[in-house]
C-alpha positions, 0 to 999 in steps of 0.5 A: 500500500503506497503512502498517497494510497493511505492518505487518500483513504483518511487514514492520517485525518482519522488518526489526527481526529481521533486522536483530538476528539478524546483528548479534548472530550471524554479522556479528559473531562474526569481529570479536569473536574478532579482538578476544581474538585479539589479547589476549595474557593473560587480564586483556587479555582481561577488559580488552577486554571491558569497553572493548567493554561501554563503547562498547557502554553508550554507544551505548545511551544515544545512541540514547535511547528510554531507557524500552525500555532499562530495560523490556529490562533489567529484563526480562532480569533475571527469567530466569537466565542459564544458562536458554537455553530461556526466555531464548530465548522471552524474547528473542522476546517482548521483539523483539516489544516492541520491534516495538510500540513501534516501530509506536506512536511512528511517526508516519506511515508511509514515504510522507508526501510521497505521502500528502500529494500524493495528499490535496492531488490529491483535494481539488484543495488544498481540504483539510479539516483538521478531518476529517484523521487524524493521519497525513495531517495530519502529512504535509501539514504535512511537505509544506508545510515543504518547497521544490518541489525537497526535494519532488521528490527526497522523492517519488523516493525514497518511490516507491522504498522503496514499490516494494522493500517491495512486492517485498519482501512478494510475496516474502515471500508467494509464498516464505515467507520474508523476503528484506531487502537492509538496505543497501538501505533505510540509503540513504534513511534520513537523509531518510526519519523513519520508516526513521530510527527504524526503524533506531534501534529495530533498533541499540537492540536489538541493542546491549542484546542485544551487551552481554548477549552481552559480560557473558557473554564475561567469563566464557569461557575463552581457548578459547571466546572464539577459537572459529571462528564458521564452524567452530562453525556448522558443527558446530551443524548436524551437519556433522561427524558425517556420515560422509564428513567423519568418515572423513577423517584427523585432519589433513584438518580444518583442510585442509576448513575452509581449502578452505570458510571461503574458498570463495564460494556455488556451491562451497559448496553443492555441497560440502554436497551431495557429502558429504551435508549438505543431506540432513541437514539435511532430517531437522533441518527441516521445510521446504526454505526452513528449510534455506535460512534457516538455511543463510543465517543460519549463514554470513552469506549470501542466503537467494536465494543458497543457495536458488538455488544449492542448486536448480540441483544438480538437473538438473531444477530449472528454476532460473537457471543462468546466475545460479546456478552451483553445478552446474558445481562438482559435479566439482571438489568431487569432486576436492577432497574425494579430496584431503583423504583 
């Protein structure tokens, strides 16, 4: 698989998204309420945030590329604040931005030890350097500076990476949707350049993206900076307008939100079942695997995970029930819920 073949599938955009998307979003708003929970007045609260903005600005500057982070700034800078429609379409955009800059300042793809070996196999070591692309001619110098035994470990772990991107896009193509371990690819990012900047170009926006995010935390009150994130994603989609939740006593919420927030993935679907979730949610998107997305996306999950899960419910689903085990809660979820009345 060639590199503009990876590029064109969405590949590195998917990556960078993802990689925002959880940083920014679930993945951090329980360390962020930590943070105000343990401030006791106002100007401790106001004075965290600022030592955040500072490590935050610090990390900025450390990651350099210092020519995106004043292009962001100064983007950002032209919408309102208080305008979430076009700060959110600007947000899509600038991510878009910095997938471009990404694709333009690599200089080869994530395989140049591969790309060397196959062209010095083809030439039979008679290479003809005037006539190379760029790419190849970088990765034949990076070949030629290695040792045999640097060289035989590089070609194990591009062979590697190679074949997850490849699972990775297929995925993608038969599913619809981008399923990226990330801890998977940071494993080889200190001898890999092109995932190495990959990584940097994702933890540059994020960073200018969470100090945005503590600029506008100056401004919450005591009570939005404690919010819950997983209460709050809750009543985003809606959970606390069905009916079953609504016809539950004042005193049974916090009751629920123990029993779900601790609860692992198979429990969890099959309470979203049971009280009606899931068909609520199917009036809110268009396809099943936008529920699973965002299920996924909400709560810090695999979108696998839930989609599986989620599938073995139906009795006629022809899912992996060994893997998926959401089926066998569907009686105790039962039980659980005519508790909390």
């Amino acid at each position: 698989m060639t590199t503009q073949e990876i590029i064109e599938s969405g590949f590195f955009r998917s990556f960078i998204s993802k990689y925002v998307d959880y940083n920014c979003g679930y993945g951090s708003q329980a360390r962020d309420t930590l943070i105000y929970a343990l401030c006791e007045t106002e100007e401790e609260r106001k004075a965290a945030t600022l030592d955040e903005m500072a490590v935050i600005k610090k990390q900025i500057r450390e990651l350099g590329h210092e020519d995106m982070s004043i292009y962001f700034l100064t983007e950002r800078k032209k919408v309102k604040a208080d305008d979430y429609v076009q700060r959110g379409k600007q947000g899509d955009y600038l991510m878009e931005q910095f997938h471009l800059y990404f694709t333009n300042e690599m200089s080869y793809g994530l395989s140049p030890i591969i790309t060397a070996n196959q062209e010095i196999e083809k030439t039979q070591g008679e290479i003809d350097w005037e006539n190379l692309d760029e790419a190849t001619s970088l990765a034949l110098h990076q070949f030629q500076s290695k040792s045999e035994d640097e060289l035989v470990l590089l070609l194990e772990s591009e062979e590697e990476i190679m074949s997850q991107v490849k699972q990775d896009i297929e995925l993608f193509q038969k599913e619809d949707y981008w399923e990226i371990d990330i801890d998977f690819y940071e494993v080889y990012r200190a001898d890999n350049e092109t995932l190495d900047l990959l990584f940097t170009i994702s933890e540059l926006l994020t960073s200018l993206f969470r100090l945005e995010q503590f600029r506008e935390f100056l401004n919450y009150s005591e009570q939005e900076l404690l919010v819950d994130p997983f209460r709050q994603n809750l009543e985003k989609l809606g959970f606390f307008e069905l009916p079953m939740i609504k016809s539950l006593p004042a005193d049974a919420e916090q009751k629920l939100l123990n029993l779900l927030s601790f609860s692992k993935i198979p429990y969890l679907m099959a309470f979203f079942e049971y009280v009606g979730f899931l068909k609520h949610l199917e009036a809110l998107y268009s396809t099943k695997n936008k529920i699973y997305e965002n299920i996924a996306k909400s709560f810090g999950l695999k979108f696998r995970n839930v989609k599986g899960n989620i599938l073995t419910l139906n009795p006629y689903s022809e899912e992996n029930r060994k893997i998926y085990t959401a089926w066998l809660h569907k009686e105790r979820v039962a039980e659980d819920y005519q508790r909390l009345k």
